[in-house]
VODREN-462195 format. One record per residue (C-alpha): x, y, z. Coordinates in Angstrom, 3 decimals. Example, Ala and Ser with C-alpha at 12.3 -4.5 7.8 and 13.67 -1.06 7.14 Angstrom:
<sites>
+----------+----------+----------+
:     east :    north :       up :
+----------+----------+----------+
:   12.300 :   -4.500 :    7.800 :
:   13.670 :   -1.060 :    7.140 :
+----------+----------+----------+
</sites>
This chain:
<sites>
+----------+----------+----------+
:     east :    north :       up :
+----------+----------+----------+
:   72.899 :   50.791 :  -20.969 :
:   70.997 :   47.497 :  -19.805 :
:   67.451 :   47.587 :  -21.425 :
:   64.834 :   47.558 :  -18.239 :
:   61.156 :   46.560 :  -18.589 :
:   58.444 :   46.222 :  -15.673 :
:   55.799 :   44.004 :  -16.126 :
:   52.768 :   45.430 :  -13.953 :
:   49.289 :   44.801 :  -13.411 :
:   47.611 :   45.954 :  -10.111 :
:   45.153 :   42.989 :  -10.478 :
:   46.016 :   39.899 :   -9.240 :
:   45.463 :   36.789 :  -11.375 :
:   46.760 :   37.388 :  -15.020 :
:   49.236 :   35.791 :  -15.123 :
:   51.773 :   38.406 :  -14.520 :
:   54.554 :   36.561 :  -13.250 :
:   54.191 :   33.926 :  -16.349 :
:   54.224 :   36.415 :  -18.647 :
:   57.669 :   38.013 :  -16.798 :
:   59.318 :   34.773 :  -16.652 :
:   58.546 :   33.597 :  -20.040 :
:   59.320 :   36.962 :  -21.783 :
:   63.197 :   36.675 :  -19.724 :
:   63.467 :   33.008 :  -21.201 :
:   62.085 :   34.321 :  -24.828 :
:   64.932 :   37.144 :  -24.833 :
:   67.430 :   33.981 :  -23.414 :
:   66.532 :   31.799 :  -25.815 :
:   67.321 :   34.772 :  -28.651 :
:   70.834 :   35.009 :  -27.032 :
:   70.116 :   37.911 :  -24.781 :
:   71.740 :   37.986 :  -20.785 :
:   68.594 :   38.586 :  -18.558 :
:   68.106 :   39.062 :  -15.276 :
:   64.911 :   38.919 :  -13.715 :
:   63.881 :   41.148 :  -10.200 :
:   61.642 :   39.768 :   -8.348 :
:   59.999 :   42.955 :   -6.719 :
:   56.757 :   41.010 :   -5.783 :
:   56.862 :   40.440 :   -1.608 :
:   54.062 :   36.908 :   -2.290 :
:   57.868 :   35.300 :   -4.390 :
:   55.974 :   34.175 :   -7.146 :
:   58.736 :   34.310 :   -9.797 :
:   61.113 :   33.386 :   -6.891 :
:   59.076 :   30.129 :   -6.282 :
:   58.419 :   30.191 :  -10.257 :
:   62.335 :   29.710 :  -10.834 :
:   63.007 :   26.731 :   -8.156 :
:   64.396 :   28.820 :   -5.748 :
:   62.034 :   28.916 :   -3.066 :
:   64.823 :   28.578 :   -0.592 :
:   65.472 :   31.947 :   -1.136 :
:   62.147 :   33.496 :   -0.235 :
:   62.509 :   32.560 :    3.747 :
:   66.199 :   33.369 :    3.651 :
:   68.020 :   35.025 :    6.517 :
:   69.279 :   38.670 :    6.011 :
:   70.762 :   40.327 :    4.035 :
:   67.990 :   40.787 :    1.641 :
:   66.849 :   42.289 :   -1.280 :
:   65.063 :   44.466 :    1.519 :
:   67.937 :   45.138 :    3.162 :
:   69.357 :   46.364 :   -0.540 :
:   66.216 :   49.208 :   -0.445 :
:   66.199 :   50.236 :    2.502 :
:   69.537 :   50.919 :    3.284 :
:   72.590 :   52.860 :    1.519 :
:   75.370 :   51.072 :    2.418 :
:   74.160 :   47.775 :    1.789 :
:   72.900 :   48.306 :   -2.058 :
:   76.603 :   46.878 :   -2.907 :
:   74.789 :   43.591 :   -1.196 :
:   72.348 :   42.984 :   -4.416 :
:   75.490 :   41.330 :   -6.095 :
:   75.897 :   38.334 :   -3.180 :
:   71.817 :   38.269 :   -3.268 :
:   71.990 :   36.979 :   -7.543 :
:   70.848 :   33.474 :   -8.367 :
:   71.479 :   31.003 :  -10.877 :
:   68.667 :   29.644 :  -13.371 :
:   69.387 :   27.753 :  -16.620 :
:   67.442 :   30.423 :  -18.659 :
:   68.259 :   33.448 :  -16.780 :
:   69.603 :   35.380 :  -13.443 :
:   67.650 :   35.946 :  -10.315 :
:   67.471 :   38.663 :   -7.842 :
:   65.046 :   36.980 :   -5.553 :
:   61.711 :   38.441 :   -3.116 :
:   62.228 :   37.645 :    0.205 :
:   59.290 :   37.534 :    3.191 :
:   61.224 :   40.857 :    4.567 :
:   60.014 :   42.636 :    1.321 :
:   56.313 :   42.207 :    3.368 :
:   57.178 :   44.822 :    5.327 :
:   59.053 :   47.104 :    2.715 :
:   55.769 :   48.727 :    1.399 :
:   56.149 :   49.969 :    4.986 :
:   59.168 :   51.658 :    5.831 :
:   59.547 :   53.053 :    2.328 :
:   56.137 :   54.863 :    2.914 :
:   57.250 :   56.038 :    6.268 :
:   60.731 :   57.046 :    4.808 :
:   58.898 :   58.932 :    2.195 :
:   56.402 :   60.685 :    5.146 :
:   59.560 :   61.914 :    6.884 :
:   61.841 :   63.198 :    3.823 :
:   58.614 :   65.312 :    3.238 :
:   58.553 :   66.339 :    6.759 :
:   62.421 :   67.408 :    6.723 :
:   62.035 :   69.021 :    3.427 :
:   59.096 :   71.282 :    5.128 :
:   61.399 :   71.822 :    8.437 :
:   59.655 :   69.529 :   10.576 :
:   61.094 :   67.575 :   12.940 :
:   60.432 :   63.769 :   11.458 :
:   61.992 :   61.657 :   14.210 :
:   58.200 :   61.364 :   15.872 :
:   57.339 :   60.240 :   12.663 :
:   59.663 :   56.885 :   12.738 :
:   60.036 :   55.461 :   16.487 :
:   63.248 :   53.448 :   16.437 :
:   65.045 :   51.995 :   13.488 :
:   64.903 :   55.043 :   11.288 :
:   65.799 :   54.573 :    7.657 :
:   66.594 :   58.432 :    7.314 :
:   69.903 :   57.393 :    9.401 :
:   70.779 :   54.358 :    7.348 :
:   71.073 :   56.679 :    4.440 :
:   68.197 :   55.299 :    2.588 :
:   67.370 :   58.847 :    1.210 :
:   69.775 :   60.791 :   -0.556 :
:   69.702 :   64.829 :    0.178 :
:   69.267 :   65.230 :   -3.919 :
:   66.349 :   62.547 :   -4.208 :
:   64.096 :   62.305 :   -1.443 :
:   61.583 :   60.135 :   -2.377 :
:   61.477 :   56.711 :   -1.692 :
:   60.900 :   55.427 :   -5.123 :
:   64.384 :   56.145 :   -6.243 :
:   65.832 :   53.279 :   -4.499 :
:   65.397 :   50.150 :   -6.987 :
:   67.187 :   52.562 :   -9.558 :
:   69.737 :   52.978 :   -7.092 :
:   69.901 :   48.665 :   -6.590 :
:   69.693 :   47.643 :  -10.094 :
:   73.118 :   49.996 :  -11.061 :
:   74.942 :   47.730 :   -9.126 :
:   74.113 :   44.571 :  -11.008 :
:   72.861 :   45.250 :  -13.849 :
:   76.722 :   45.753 :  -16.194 :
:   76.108 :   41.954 :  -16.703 :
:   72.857 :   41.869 :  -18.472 :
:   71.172 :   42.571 :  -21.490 :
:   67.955 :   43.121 :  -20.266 :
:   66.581 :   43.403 :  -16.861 :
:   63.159 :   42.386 :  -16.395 :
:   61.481 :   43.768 :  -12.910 :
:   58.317 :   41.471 :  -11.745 :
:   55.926 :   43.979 :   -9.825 :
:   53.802 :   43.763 :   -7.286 :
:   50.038 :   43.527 :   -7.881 :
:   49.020 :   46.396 :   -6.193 :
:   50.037 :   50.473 :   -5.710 :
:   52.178 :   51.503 :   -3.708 :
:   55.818 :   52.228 :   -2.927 :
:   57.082 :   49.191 :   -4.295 :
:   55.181 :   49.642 :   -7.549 :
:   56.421 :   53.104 :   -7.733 :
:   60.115 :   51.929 :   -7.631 :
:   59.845 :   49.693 :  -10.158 :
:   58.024 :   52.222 :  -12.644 :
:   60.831 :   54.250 :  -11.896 :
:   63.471 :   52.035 :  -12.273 :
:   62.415 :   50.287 :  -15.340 :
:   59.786 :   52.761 :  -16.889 :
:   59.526 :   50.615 :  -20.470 :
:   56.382 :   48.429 :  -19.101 :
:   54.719 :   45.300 :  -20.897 :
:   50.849 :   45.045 :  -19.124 :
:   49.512 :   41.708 :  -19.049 :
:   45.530 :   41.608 :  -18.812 :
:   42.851 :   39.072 :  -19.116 :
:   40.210 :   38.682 :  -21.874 :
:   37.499 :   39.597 :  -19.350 :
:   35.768 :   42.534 :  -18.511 :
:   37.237 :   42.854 :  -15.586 :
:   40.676 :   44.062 :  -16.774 :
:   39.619 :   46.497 :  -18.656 :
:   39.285 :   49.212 :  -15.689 :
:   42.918 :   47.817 :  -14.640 :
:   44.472 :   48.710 :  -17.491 :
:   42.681 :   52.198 :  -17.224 :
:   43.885 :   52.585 :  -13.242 :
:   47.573 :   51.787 :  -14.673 :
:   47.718 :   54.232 :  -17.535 :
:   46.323 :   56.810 :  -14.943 :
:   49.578 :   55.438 :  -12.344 :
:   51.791 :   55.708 :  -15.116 :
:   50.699 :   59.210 :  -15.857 :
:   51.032 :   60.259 :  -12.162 :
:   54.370 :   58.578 :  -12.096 :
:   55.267 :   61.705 :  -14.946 :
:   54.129 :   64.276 :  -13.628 :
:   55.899 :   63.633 :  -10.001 :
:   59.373 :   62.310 :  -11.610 :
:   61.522 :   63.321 :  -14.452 :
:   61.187 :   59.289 :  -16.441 :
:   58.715 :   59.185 :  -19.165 :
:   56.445 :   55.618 :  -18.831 :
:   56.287 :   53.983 :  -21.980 :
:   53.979 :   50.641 :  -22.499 :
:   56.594 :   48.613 :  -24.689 :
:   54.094 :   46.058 :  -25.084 :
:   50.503 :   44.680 :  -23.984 :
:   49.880 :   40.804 :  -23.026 :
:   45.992 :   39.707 :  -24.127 :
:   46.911 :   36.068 :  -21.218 :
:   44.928 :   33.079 :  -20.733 :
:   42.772 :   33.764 :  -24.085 :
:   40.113 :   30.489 :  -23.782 :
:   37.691 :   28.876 :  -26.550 :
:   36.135 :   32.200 :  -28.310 :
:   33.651 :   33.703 :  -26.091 :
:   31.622 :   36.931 :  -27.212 :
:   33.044 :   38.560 :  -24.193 :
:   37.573 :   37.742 :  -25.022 :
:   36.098 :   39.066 :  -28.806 :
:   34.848 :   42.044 :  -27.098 :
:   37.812 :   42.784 :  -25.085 :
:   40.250 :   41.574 :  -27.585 :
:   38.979 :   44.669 :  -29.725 :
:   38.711 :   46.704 :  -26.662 :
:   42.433 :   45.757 :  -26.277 :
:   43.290 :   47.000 :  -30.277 :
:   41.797 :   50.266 :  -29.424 :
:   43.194 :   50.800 :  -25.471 :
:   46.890 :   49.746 :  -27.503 :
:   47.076 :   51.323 :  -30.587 :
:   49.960 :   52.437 :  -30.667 :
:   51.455 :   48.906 :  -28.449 :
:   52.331 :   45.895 :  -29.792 :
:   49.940 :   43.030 :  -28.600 :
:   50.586 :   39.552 :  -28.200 :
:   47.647 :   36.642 :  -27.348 :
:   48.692 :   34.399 :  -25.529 :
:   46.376 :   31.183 :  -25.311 :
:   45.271 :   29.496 :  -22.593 :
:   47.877 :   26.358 :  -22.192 :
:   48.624 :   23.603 :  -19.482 :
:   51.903 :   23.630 :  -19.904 :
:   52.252 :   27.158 :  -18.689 :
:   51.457 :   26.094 :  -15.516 :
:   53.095 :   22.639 :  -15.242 :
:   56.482 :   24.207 :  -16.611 :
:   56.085 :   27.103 :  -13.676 :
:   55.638 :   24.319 :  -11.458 :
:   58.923 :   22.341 :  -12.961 :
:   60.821 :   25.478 :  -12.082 :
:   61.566 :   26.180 :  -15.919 :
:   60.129 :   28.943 :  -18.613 :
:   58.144 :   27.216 :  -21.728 :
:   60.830 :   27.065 :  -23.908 :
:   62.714 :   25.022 :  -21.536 :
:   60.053 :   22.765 :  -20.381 :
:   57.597 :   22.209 :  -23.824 :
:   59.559 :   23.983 :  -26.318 :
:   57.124 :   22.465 :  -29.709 :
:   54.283 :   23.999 :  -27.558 :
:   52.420 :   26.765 :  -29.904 :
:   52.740 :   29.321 :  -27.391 :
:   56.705 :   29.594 :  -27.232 :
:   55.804 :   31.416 :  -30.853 :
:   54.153 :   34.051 :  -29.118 :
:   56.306 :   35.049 :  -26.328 :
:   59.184 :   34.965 :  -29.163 :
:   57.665 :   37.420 :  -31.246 :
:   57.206 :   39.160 :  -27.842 :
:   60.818 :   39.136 :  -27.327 :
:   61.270 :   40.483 :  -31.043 :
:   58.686 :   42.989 :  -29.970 :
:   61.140 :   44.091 :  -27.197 :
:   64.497 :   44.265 :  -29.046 :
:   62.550 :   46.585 :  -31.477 :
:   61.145 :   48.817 :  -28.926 :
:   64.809 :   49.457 :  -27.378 :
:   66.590 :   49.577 :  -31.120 :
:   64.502 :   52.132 :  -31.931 :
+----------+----------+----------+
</sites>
C-alpha cells in the first residue's frame, strides 16, 4: 500500500505548507515516488510548486473529484509534474467545498433518520451525483475514495491540509491518518497542538482509522529566546513518544518556495536540508515498523 501522511495544523502561519513540501522533496531526494495533495482551498503548495496556473483552472477539478462519484476517475488527468515530486493541485472551486460536503453530510444524516433531505439542498444536490455511498455516509470518506485512484504510482502520498476544522480537514485525517504537526516555538501553538490531539481523538471515536502523529515539526526556531526554550521542552513532553525535528529559521526556505523548488533543490549545502532528511528517515521508520 502507498504510505499516506497529513501534515495539519489548524493555525495558520507555521509554516505548514514548507514543512509538506520539503518533507515530499526529503523522501524524493532518498529515492522515494511522492505525490503531494494539495487539500488547502488558499493553493499554497500549488503556488509553492510553480503551478499557479492550476489554482484558477477551469473544471474539472480536484472539487469536482470530491464531490462527485463518477468523476473521482478525473484525479488522474488533474496530476502535475514537478522536478522533485507529483502534484494533485487546490483549485479556487475547493472554496466552496467546505460547503457542499457539510451540506452533503446534513442530508445523509437526514436520510439515515427518514427525513426527507431534498429541503435541505435547493438545486444541485450532491446526494444525486453519488457523492455518498449507501455503506459510508459521511462526507469525510471521499479523499480516501480520490487518492485510490492515483495513488498505485507513489511511494508516499503526502496530503497538505487546510488550516482550519472542518470537512476538508476531516477528509484528509481520514484519508491519510499518519500525521506530522508542524508548530511554532511560541506560546501560541501550544493550545493548537492541544485542539488537534483533541480532533484527532474525535476523528476515532466517529470512524474506524486510528490517528497516529508520525512526527512533530518544532518550524521557524529563531536566536534562543527563554520563551522557543520553554516550548521546545514543552514540545519533548507534548511528543514523547514522536519523533521531533527543529527546524531553524532560514531565508532560503522562503526564497526556494518562491523559486518554485523544495530546499534540496534550490540550496542543497543549506544546514537545514539535514533536518528535513532525518525527517524523511523519521518517516520510512514509522511505516517499516
Amino acid at each position: 500500500m502507498t504510505n499516506r501522511l497529513t501534515v495539519a495544523s489548524a493555525k495558520g502561519g507555521v509554516g505548514k505548507t514548507t514543512v509538506a513540501i520539503n518533507l515530499a522533496g526529503a523522501l524524493n531526494h532518498r529515492d522515494h515516488d511522492v505525490l503531494l495533495v494539495d487539500m488547502d482551498p488558499q493553493g499554497v503548495a500549488t503556488e509553492g510548486l510553480g503551478h499557479a496556473e492550476a489554482y484558477d483552472a477551469e473544471p474539472p477539478t480536484l472539487a469536482d473529484t470530491l464531490l462527485a462519484g463518477d468523476r473521482r476517475h478525473l484525479a488522474q488527468d488533474l496530476l502535475l509534474d514537478h522536478p522533485e515530486m507529483d502534484l494533485l493541485p487546490s483549485n479556487v472551486d475547493l472554496l466552496n467545498t467546505e460547503r457542499d460536503l457539510t451540506l452533503s453530510d446534513v442530508a445523509a444524516d437526514l436520510q439515515a433518520r427518514g427525513v426527507d433531505a431534498t429541503s435541505v439542498i435547493q438545486s444541485g444536490t450532491l446526494l444525486e451525483d453519488s457523492c455518498l455511498d449507501e455503506d459510508l455516509p459521511h462526507a469525510r470518506y471521499q479523499l480516501d475514495k480520490v487518492l485510490r485512484e492515483v495513488e498505485d504510482d507513489y511511494d508516499y502520498v503526502i496530503v497538505d491540509s487546510p488550516p482550519y476544522y472542518g470537512e476538508i480537514l476531516d477528509n484528509c485525517l481520514y484519508a491519510a491518518p499518519n500525521v506530522v504537526i508542524p508548530a511554532l516555538a511560541e506560546g501560541t501553538s501550544q493550545r493548537a497542538v492541544e485542539l488537534l490531539y483533541d480532533e484527532l481523538d474525535a476523528m476515532e471515536r466517529e470512524t474506524d482509522v486510528r490517528c497516529i502523529p508520525a512526527l512533530a515539526v518544532a518550524n521557524r526556531i529563531r536566536a534562543s529566546t527563554n520563551e522557543a526554550k520553554e516550548m521546545l521542552e514543552w514540545f519533548d513532553a507534548a511528543f514523547a513518544e514522536t519523533p521531533l525535528i527543529e527546524i531553524r529559521e532560514r531565508v532560503a526556505l522562503q526564497y526556494s518556495f518562491n523559486a518554485g523548488r523544495t530546499l534540496f533543490e534550490y540550496e542543497p549545502g543549506n544546514d537545514m536540508t539535514d533536518r528535513f532528511t532525518d525527517a524523511a528517515k523519521y518517516v520510512e521508520d514509522f511505516f517499516n515498523e
